[in-house]
C-alpha positions in Angstrom: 0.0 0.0 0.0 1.5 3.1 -1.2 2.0 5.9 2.2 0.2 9.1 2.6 1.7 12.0 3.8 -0.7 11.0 7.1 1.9 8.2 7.9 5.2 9.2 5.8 7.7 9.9 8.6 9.2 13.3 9.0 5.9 15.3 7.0 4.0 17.5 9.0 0.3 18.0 8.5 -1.0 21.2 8.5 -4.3 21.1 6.9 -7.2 18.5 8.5 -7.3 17.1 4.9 -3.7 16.1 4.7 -2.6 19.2 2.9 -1.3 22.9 3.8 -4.2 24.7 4.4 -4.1 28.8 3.2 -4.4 29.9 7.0 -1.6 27.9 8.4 0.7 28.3 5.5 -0.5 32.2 6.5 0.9 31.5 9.9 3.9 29.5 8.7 5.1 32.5 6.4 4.8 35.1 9.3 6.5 33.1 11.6 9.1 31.9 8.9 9.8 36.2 8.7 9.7 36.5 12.4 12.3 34.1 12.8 14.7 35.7 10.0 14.2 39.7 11.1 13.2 39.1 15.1 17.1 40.2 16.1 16.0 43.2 13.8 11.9 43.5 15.4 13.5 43.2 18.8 16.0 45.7 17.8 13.3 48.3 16.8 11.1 47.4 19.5 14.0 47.9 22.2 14.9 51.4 20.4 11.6 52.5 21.0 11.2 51.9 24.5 14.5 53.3 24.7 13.9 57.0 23.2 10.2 56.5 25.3 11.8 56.3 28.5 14.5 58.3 27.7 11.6 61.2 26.8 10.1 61.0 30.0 12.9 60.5 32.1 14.4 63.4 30.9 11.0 65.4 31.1 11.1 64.3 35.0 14.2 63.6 36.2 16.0 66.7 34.2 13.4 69.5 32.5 11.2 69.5 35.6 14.1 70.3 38.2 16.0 72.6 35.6 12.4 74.7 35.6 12.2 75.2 39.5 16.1 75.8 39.1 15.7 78.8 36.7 12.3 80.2 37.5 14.0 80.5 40.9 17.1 82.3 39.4 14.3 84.2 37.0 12.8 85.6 40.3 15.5 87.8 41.3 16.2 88.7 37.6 12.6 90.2 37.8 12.8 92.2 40.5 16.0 93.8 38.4 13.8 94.4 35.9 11.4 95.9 37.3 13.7 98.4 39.4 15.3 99.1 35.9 18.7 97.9 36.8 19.3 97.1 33.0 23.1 96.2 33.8 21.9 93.8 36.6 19.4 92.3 34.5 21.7 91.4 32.1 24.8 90.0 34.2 23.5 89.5 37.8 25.2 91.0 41.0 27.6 88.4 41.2 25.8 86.0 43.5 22.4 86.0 41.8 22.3 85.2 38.3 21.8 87.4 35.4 19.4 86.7 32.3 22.3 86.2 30.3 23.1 82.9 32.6 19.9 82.0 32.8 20.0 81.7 28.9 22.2 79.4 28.8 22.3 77.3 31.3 18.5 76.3 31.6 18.3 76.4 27.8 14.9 75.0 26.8 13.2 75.6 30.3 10.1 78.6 29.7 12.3 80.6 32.8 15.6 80.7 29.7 12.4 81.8 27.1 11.0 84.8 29.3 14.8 85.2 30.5 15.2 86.2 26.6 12.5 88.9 27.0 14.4 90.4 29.8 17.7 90.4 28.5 16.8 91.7 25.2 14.6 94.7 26.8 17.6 95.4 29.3 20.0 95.7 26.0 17.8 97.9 24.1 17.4 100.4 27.1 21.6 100.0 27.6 22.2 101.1 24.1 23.2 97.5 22.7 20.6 97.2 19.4 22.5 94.5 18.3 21.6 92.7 21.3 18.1 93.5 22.2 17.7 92.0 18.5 19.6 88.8 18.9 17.8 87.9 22.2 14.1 89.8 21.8 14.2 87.6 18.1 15.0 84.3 20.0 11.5 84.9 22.6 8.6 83.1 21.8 5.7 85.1 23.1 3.7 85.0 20.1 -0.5 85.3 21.0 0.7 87.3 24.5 1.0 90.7 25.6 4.7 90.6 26.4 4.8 89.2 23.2 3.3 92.7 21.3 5.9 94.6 23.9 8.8 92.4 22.6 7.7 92.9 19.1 7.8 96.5 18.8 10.7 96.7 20.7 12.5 95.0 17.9 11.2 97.5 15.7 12.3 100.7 18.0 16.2 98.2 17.6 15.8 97.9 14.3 15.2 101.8 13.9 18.2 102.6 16.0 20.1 100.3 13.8 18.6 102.4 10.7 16.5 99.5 9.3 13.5 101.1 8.2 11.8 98.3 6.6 12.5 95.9 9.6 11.3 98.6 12.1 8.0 98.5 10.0 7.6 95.0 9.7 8.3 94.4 13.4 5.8 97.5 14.6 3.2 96.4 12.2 3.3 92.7 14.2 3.1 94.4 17.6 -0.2 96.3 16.5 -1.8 93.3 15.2 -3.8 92.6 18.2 -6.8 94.5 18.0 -7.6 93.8 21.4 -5.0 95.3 22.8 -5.9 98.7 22.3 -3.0 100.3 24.3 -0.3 98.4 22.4 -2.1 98.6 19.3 -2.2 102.2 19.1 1.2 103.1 20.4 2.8 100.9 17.7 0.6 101.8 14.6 1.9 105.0 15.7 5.4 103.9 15.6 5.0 102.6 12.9 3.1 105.6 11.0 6.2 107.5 12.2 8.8 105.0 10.4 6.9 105.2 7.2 6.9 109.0 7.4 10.9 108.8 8.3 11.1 106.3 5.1 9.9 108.2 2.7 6.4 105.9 2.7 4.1 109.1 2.7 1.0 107.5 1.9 1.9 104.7 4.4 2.0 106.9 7.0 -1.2 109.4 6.5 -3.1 105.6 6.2 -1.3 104.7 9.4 -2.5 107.8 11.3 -6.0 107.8 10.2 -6.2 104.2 11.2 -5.0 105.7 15.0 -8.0 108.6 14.9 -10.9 106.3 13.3 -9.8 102.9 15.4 -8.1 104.2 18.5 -9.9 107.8 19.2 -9.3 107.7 23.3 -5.8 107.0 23.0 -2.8 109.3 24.0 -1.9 108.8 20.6 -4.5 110.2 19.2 -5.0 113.2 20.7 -2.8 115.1 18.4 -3.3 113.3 15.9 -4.3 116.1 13.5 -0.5 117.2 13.8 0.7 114.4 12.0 -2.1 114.4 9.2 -1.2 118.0 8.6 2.7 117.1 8.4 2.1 114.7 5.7 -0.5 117.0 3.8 -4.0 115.1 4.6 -5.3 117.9 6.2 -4.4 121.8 7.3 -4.6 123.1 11.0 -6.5 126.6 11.5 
C-alpha cells in the first residue's frame, strides 16, 4: 500500500485534509519572517522603548528640576527688571544670576524663554541694538502681551540700527492685536512715524487715520491732527 503523507515519517500535517491549508501556510510564512528579522523587530522594539523612557525620564528627572532651578534664578532677575537695573538684568550681582546665565544654562526651560524677553529689553534700554535684537528675536511670546511689547521693541532696535523696513515689519506685528488697544495704538503709531521717516508718505497718513478712526481715546490720538497736517491730509487753523 503506497504511504500518505498521514503516515510518511518526518511530513508534518497542516491542513485537517492532509494538505497545507491557506491559513496555516499564513501563519507559517509570518513566523518563517519573524524568525529571519526578530534580532532586527526586537532591535526596533527595544529602540523605541529606549527613546520612550528616555523622553520622559528626561522630562522628570532633568526638565522638571532645571524649571524650578531657573524660575528660581528668574525671580530675582525680575525684580532687576522691574527696578530698571538694565546692567543687573543682564549680568546679575555676582551671587544671583543674570538673564544672560539663565539663557544658557536652563536652555529649553520657559524661565531661559522669558529670561530672553528680559535680557533683550535690558539691552535695548543699555544702548546694545544688536543685542536686544539677537535675544528679543530668540523669545517666543507669540499670541501674548509681552509678546506685542517684545515685538515692537525690535522694531524701536531695528530703527536705531537704521532698518527702516525691519522697524515697520516688526511695529506692524506688535499692533496686530486689535484687542489690545493700548499696544495697538502706540505701535501703529510707531510705525506711521517710520513710514513718514522712510519716505512711505501715503503709508504713513493711512497709518495715522487708522489711529484717529480705530483708537480715538488714545494718547496717541489726541494730536493726531499734527501728524495728518505734516504729511498734507489735512491743514490746521
Amino acid at each position: 500500500m503506497a504511504q500518505t503523507s498521514r503516515n510518511k515519517p518526518g511530513v508534518e500535517e497542516f491542513g485537517t485534509s492532509g494538505t497545507t491549508g491557506s491559513g496555516d501556510l499564513t501563519m507559517f510564512k509570518m513566523q518563517d519572517s519573524f524568525d529571519k528579522n526578530k534580532k532586527l523587530i526586537i532591535g526596533l522594539v527595544v529602540a523605541v522603548l529606549v527613546l520612550v523612557g528616555g523622553y520622559f525620564g528626561y522630562k522628570y528627572l532633568v526638565q522638571a528640576p532645571n524649571e524650578e532651578k531657573a524660575n528660581r534664578a528668574l525671580y530675582k532677575v525680575q525684580n532687576w527688571f522691574e527696578a530698571d537695573s538694565s546692567n543687573l538684568v543682564i549680568n546679575g550681582d555676582g551671587q544671583s544670576t543674570g538673564a544672560l546665565s539663565i539663557v544658557k544654562k536652563y536652555s529649553g526651560t520657559d524661565a531661559a524663554n522669558l529670561a530672553k524677553f528680559y535680557l533683550g529689553m535690558s539691552y535695548l534700554k543699555t544702548g546694545d541694538a544688536n543685542n536686544a535684537i539677537k535675544y528679543l528675536g530668540e523669545f517666543d511670546g507669540k499670541g501674548t502681551v509681552v509678546g506685542n511689547v517684545a515685538n515692537g521693541s525690535l522694531g524701536d532696535a531695528y530703527m536705531e540700527t537704521g532698518k527702516l523696513d525691519k522697524a515697520l515689519e516688526y511695529y506692524k506685528k506688535a499692533a496686530a492685536n486689535e484687542n489690545d488697544q493700548y499696544t495697538s495704538a502706540l505701535y501703529t503709531f510707531r510705525a506711521a512715524l517710520a513710514s513718514e521717516k522712510a519716505g512711505k508718505i501715503e503709508e504713513a497718513k493711512k497709518l495715522y487715520k487708522e489711529i484717529k478712526e480705530k483708537y480715538p481715546m488714545s494718547q496717541q490720538a489726541t494730536e493726531i491732527n499734527k501728524y495728518l497736517a505734516r504729511t498734507g491730509e489735512l491743514t490746521i487753523d
